[in-house]
Steps between C-alpha positions, in 0.01 A plus 500: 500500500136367490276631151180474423572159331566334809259660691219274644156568304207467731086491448359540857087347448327601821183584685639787729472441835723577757741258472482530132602860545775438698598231206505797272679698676767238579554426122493891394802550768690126406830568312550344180076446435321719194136467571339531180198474522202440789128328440253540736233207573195453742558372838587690809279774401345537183688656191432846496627527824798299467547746168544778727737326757701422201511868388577576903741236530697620194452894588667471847794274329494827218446239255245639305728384214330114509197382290259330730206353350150439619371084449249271586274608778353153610611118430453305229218329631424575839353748747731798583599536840772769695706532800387853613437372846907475511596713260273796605192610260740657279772224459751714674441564879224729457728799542401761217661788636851349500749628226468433237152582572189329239388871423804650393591220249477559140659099388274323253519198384667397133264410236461173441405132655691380715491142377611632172740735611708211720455295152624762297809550770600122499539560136689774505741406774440130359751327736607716698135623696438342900144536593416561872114415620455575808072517476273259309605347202224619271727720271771263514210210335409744255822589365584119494142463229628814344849311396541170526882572482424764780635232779836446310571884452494548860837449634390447886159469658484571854144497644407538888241280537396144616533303837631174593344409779243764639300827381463833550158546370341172499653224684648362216577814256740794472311855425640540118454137421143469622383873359548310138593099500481475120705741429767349768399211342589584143842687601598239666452259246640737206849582730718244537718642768328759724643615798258496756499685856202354710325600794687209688835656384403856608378353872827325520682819426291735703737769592529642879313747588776704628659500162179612308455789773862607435402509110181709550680721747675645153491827517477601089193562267484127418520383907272731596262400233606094542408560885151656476399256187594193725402633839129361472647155364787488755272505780304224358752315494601537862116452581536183358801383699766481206808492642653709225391706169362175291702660123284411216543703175829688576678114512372431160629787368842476699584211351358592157777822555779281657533136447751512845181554704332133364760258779348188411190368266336168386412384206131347486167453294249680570118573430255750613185283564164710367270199507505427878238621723472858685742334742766438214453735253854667383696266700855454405537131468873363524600196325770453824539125436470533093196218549416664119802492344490844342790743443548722775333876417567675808836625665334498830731758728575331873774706580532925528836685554315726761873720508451546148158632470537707789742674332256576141221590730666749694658638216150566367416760749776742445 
C-alpha cells in the first residue's frame, strides 16, 4: 500500500499560461505525486496575474490546501516580455466568467519569496524534492545564489525549455529560455542532470487534433473550464497549420509525475548563449559532437510515450 514516504514530492515553478494550467492540473490529478509547494515567476503574463491563475488553478482542483508563492517579476538582467497575444491578456483564455470565476475567489498567496521558499523546501525534503519549471528560470537562478548546495538537494530537475534546432520566438530561441538567458544560463550550469523537454520535442509530439477535441469535449467542471481556457489558443494553433496540439508544459510535468512517459533521452552538454546578438540571444547551444569536451548537463528528451500521457491528461479533467 503506497504512504506518504513513497509518495513523489513535487515543486511545480511556472508562469501560468495555458498550457501551464493544464500542467497543474495534470500533476494535482497524477497518482502517487504530493505537490508541495508552487512559485510563481514572470513570463507569460506578468506575476500578479499568474498569482491569481495559480489561486484559480488550485480552487477548481479544491486544492486550496497548497502554498503557492509569488517570485521574481522580471529577469535577472533583461527586459520583461509576455505571451498574452497566445495566452490571452489574462494568461488564461480571456474567459473571466468561467468557474471558477476571478471574482468569486478568495485564494491568496503564502507569505514568503518564492526563491526562498523553494530553498527552504529543498532543505526540508533535502533529497527527496523534484523541481518542475515550466516558465523562465529566474526563480530557479535565485534559489541556486541563495544555496550553493540548492542544486544537490534537488532530487530531479525537469525544465521545459530550449530548442535544438529552431525557435519559437526568435529564430533561434525557445519563449522561457529567451525571457531570461542568464538565469537558463546559471541553472544550467549549477544542474548537472536536467531533464529537458524542448520546443523540438513538443513539435515532434504534437498530438492529433482529434484526440485533443475528444479531451476538451469533457464534460466535468475541469473540461469545461480546460475547453474555454484553450479555445482562443487552440484555434491559433489550427490558424497556423499545426497538424496537432504542439504539448509544451503538460509534457514536462508528465514526465516529472511519471518517469514511464520519458521513452527515450540523450545525454548532452549544453549552454544557453546570452552574449550572441538579438538573433542568438537565449539559444540553447548543444555540444552534439562533444567538440568541448565537457560533461554532459542535459538529459535532452527525444522520445514521448504519447499512450502514457494521454492517459494523466485525461485523468486531469475528471
Amino acid at each position: 500500500m503506497e504512504n506518504g514516504a513513497t509518495r513523489k514530492k513535487l515543486w511545480i515553478d511556472c508562469d501560468a499560461g495555458v498550457d501551464d494550467a493544464q500542467g497543474l492540473m495534470l500533476a494535482l490529478a497524477a497518482p502517487g505525486v504530493d505537490v508541495v509547494g508552487i512559485s510563481i515567476v514572470h513570463g507569460n503574463v506578468d506575476v500578479t496575474k499568474v498569482s491569481k491563475n495559480v489561486a484559480r488553478i488550485l480552487t477548481l482542483c479544491d486544492r486550496q490546501d497548497i502554498p503557492y508563492y509569488v517570485g521574481a517579476d522580471e529577469p535577472l538582467l533583461g527586459q520583461p516580455m509576455d505571451a498574452s497575444f497566445f495566452h490571452g491578456e489574462d494568461g488564461l483564455g480571456d474567459v473571466p466568467s468561467v468557474a471558477p470565476a476571478y471574482d468569486t475567489l478568495t485564494l491568496e498567496p503564502a507569505a514568503g519569496i518564492a526563491a526562498v521558499k523553494l530553498s527552504e523546501a529543498a532543505q526540508h525534503w533535502n533529497g527527496c524534492l523534484e523541481v518542475v519549471a515550466i516558465g523562465p528560470l529566474t526563480n530557479i537562478a535565485l534559489a541556486c545564489k541563495l544555496d550553493q548546495n540548492f542544486p544537490k538537494r534537488v532530487a530531479a530537475l525537469y525544465v521545459m525549455g530550449g530548442a535544438e534546432t529552431r525557435g519559437n520566438i526568435s529564430p533561434t530561441a525557445e519563449f522561457n529560455f529567451h525571457c531570461d538567458p542568464e538565469a537558463a544560463h546559471l541553472v544550467l550550469k549549477k544542474f548537472h542532470n536536467t531533464v529537458m523537454v524542448t520546443w523540438d520535442c513538443t513539435m515532434a509530439h504534437a498530438l492529433p487534433w482529434s484526440l485533443v477535441d475528444r479531451w476538451l469535449e469533457t464534460d466535468t467542471p475541469k473540461g469545461r473550464f480546460a475547453n474555454a481556457a484553450s479555445k482562443a489558443s487552440v484555434r491559433l494553433e489550427k490558424s497556423r497549420g499545426y497538424e496537432g496540439w504542439v504539448v509544451c508544459d503538460p509534457y514536462a510535468v508528465a514526465i516529472a509525475c511519471c518517469s514511464e512517459v520519458m521513452m527515450e533521452s540523450k545525454l548532452l552538454s549544453c549552454t544557453i548563449e546570452v552574449q550572441g546578438s538579438a538573433l542568438t540571444r537565449g539559444q540553447s547551444v548543444f555540444d552534439w559532437n562533444n567538440i568541448l569536451g565537457g560533461k554532459p548537463n542535459v538529459q535532452l528528451v527525444t522520445k514521448i510515450d504519447v499512450d502514457a500521457f494521454q492517459k494523466l491528461l485525461f485523468a486531469c479533467v475528471h
